[in-house]
C-alpha positions as semicolon CSV with decimal commas, in nm:
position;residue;x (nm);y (nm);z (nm)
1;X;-0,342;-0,752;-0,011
2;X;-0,129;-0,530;0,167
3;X;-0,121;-0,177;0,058
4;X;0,197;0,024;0,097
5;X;0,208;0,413;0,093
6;X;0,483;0,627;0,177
7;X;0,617;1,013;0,214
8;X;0,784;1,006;-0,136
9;X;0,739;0,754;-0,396
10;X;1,107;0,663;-0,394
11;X;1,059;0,519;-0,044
12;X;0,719;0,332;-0,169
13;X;0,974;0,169;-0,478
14;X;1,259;0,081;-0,190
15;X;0,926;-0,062;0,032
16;X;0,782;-0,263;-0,262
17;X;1,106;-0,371;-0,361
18;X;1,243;-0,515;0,007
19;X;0,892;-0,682;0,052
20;X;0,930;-0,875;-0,287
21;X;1,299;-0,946;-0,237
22;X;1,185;-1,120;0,117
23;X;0,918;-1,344;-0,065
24;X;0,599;-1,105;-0,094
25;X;0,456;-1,217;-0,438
26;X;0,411;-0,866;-0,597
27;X;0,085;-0,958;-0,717
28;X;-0,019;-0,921;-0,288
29;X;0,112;-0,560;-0,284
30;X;-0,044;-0,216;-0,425
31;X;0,079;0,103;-0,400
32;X;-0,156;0,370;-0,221
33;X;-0,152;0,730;-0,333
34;X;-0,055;0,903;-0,035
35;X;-0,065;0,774;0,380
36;X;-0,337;0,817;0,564
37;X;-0,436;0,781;0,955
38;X;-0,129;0,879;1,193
39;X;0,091;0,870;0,913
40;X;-0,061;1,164;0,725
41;X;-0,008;1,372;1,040
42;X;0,321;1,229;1,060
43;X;0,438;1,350;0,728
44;X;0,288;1,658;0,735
45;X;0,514;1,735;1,024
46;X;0,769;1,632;0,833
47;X;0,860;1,286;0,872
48;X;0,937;1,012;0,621
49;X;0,688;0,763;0,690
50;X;0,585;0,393;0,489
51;X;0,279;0,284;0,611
52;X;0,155;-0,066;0,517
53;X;-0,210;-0,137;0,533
54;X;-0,351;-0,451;0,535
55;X;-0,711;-0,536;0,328
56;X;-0,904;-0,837;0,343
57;X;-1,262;-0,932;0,364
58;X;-1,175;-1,030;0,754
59;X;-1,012;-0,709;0,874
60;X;-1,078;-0,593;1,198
61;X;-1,304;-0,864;1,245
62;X;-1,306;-1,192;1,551
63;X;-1,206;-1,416;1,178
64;X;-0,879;-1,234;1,139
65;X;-0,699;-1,431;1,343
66;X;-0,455;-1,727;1,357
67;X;-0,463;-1,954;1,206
68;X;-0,802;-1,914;0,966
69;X;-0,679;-1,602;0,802
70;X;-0,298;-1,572;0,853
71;X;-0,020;-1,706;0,588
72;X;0,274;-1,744;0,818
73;X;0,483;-1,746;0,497
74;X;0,362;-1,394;0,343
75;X;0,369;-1,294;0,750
76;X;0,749;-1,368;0,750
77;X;0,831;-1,194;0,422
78;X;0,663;-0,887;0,528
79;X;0,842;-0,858;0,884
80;X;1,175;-0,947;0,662
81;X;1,109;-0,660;0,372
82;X;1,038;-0,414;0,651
83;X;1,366;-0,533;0,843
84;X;1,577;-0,532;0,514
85;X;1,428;-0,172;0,447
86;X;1,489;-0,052;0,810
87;X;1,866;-0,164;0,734
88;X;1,932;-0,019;0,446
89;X;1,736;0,301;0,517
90;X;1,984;0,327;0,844
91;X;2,304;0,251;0,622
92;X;2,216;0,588;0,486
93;X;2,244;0,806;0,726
């Protein structure tokens, strides 16, 4: 599952939605409630920030690794949503 929190929940909707529109079944993403780690700190100075957060019974662990515990598929959409969201965030300035 790969969690996805962000600064506003407008940007977590615009995340969610470029990760599905890439090929990230839905039913592999949640929404957090609010970022956490660097990213807190990052917001709280102000930033807009979308961190994604992987979970699985392997994280962190030697058996999170290529190729027992990778999809290169879902890997792919992911790097795409985050792309396409880059994009359009950038068209907006």
């Amino acid at each position: 599952v790969l969690g996805v929190a962000g600064s506003d929940g407008a940007l977590v909707e615009r995340a969610i939605g470029a990760l599905e529109d890439e090929g990230m079944p839905s039913a592999w993403l949640r929404r957090l409630p609010i970022p956490v780690g660097e990213a807190s700190e990052l917001q709280r100075l102000g930033a807009r920030v979308v961190p994604l957060v992987g979970t699985n019974d392997h994280f962190h662990l030697p058996s999170d690794r290529y190729p027992s515990n990778l999809d290169p598929e879902r890997l792919h959409a992911a790097c795409s949503g985050i792309v396409a969201l880059v994009a359009s965030l950038a068209e907006q300035r």
